[in-house]
N, C-alpha and C positions, 0 to 999 in steps of 0.2 A: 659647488654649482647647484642650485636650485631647480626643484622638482618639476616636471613639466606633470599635467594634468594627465597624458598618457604614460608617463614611469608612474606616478600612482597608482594609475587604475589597476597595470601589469603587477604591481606588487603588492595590493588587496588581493588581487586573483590568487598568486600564489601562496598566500596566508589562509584561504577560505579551503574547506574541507574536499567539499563539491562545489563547481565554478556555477552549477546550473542553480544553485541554492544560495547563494550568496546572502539574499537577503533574511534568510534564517538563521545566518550563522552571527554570532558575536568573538570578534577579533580584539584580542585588550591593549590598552590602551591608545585608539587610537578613534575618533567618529570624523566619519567622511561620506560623502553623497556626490559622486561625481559625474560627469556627462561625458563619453570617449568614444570613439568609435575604435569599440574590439569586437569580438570573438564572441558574439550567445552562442553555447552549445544549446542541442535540443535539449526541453531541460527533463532532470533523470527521474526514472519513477519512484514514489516514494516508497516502494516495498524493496525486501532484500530479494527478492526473484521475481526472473518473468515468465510463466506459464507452465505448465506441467510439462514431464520429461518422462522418458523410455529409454534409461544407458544410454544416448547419444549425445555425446559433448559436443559432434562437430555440426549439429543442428541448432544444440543449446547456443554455441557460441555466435550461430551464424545469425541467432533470434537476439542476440545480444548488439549487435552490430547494428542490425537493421535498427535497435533503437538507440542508437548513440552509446552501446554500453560496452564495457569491455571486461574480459575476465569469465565467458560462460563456462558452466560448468554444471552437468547434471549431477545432483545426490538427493538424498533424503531427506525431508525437510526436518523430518524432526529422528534423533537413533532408533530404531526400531519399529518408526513410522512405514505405512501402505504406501503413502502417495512422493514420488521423485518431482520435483522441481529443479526447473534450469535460475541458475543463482547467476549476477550478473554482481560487475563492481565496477563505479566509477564511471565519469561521462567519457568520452573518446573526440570525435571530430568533431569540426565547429563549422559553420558556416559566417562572412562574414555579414554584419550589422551591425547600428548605432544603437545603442543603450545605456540608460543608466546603473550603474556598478554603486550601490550601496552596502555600504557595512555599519553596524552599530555596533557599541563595545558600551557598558557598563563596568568595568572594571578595566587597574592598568595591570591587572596576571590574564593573562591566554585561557579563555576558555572556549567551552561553546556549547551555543545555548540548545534547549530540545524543542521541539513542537510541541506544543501542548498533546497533540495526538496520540505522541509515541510514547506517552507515559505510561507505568506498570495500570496508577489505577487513577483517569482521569475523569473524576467525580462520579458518575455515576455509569461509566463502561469501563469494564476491568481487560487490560492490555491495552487500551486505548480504542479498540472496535469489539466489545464482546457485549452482549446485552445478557442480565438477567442474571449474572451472578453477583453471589452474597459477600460484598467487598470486603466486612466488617469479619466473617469468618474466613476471609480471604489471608486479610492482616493479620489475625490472629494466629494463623497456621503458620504463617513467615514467622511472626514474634517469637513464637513457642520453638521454630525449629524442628516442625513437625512434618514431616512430604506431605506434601500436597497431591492431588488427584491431577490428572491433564488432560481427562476425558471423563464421557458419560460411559457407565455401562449395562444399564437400565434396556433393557430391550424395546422397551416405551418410547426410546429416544430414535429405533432406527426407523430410519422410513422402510414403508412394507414393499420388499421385492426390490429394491434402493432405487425404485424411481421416486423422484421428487416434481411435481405438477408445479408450474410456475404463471406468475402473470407480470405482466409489464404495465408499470399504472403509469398513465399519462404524465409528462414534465422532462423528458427525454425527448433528444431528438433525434432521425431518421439512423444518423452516425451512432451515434452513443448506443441505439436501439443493437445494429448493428453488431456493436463492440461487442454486447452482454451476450447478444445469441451466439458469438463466435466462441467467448469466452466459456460458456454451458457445453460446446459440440466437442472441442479442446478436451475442454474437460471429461464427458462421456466419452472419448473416444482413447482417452488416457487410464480410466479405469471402471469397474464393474456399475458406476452409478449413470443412472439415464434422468433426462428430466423430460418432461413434457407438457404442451398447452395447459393448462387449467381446463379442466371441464365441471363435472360437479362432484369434485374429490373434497373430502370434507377439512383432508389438513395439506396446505400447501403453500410456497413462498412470495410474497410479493415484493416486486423491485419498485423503490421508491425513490424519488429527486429531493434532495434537499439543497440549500442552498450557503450549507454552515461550512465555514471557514474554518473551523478549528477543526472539525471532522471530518476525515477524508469517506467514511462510511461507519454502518456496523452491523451487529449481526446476530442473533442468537444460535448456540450450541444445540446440535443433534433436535428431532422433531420436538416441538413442543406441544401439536395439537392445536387445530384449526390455522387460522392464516399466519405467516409468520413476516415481518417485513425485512428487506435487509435494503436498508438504503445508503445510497451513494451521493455524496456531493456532485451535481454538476456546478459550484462557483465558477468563476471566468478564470479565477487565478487559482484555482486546484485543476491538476490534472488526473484524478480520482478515476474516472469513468475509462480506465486500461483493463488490458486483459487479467494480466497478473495483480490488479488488486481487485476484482472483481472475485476471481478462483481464488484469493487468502479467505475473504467473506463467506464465499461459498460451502469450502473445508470446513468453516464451525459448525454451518449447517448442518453436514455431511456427520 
């Protein structure tokens, strides 16, 4: 019995990782571009957590929900780490819409492909959002099999009294504006660091708009002295400008 155009779409869906991502995923052996009226979930955010946490799962998971996610869970982001984030997995409800459901496949073995973003060291930002580290002695520490560091600990780097002075530059809008200041308050009100207005503080961070597709943001590590930018994609088809990847940018700061 031959395929109708909605048993295909149903069974790309269930081949694809995240349904909300479809089109970054490559499925092998098979290229299709189809038009069906299913299921868009909201689609999922591109960090492994959404927002800072206090031991409470059942808030984590309630923050999970609201964004279409499932699975919350407060812990530590990193063993040994200061700061708890709520970790979410996988989208959850859909509402219904027409769309189209693309997959691309380069090969007939099963793989799947990465964002350019999420790579270790993509070209000149090391993890995919870090600015200003030395990639080359980066590689060489992996090569060698040597540990590597995973912080500053230069007292140079902390900001004084852990308030961090901020500005918002122009290319955002009202919402987005919005987002960041919730995402800062969140944030100070999860741990010992405070930010505030810009005034005439000689080292502080400025949030900036770009418009890059391949980058959801980035950010440089601990103060570096004078202005420092951390900018965020608002493209139309990234959804960059969330809380939880706004506080990942933040932490390098930090």
């Amino acid at each position: 019995m031959p395929q109708t155009v909605s048993d295909m779409s149903i069974q790309l869906q269930k081949r694809a990782k995240f349904i909300g991502r479809l089109n970054d995923r490559t499925v092998g052996g098979l290229v299709a571009a189809v038009t069906a009226t299913t299921k868009k979930p909201k689609p999922c955010i591109s960090e492994s957590y959404l927002g800072l946490c206090k031991d409470d799962d059942v808030a984590c998971a309630q923050s999970c929900a609201n964004e279409n996610l499932i699975s919350g869970k407060c812990g530590p982001i990193r063993k040994g780490g200061l700061f708890q984030a709520c970790f979410c997995q996988g989208c959850a409800g859909t509402t219904p819409e027409s769309t189209v459901v693309e997959v691309t496949t380069t090969s007939t073995a099963s793989t799947t492909s990465i964002v350019p973003s999420n790579n270790l060291m993509n070209n000149r930002l090391f993890e995919g959002d870090i600015i200003g580290i030395n990639l080359a002695l980066i590689a060489r520490s992996l090569t060698n099999r040597k540990k590597a560091q995973n912080g500053l600990t230069d007292q140079r780097s902390r900001w004084v009294n852990g308030v961090i002075p901020y500005y918002i530059a122009e290319g955002f809008n009202l919402t987005q504006q919005g987002i960041i200041w919730d995402a800062m308050n969140d944030f100070s009100s999860q741990t010992c660091i405070k930010f505030q207005p810009l005034s005439d503080d000689p080292d502080s961070i400025l949030f900036q708009a770009t418009s890059s597709r391949d980058e959801c943001g980035s950010s440089q590590v601990g103060r570096k002295g004078g202005v420092q930018n951390v900018y965020l994609s608002v493209a139309d088809d990234r959804d960059c400008v969330s809380k939880g990847i706004i506080q990942h940018k933040l932490m390098h700061v930090v």
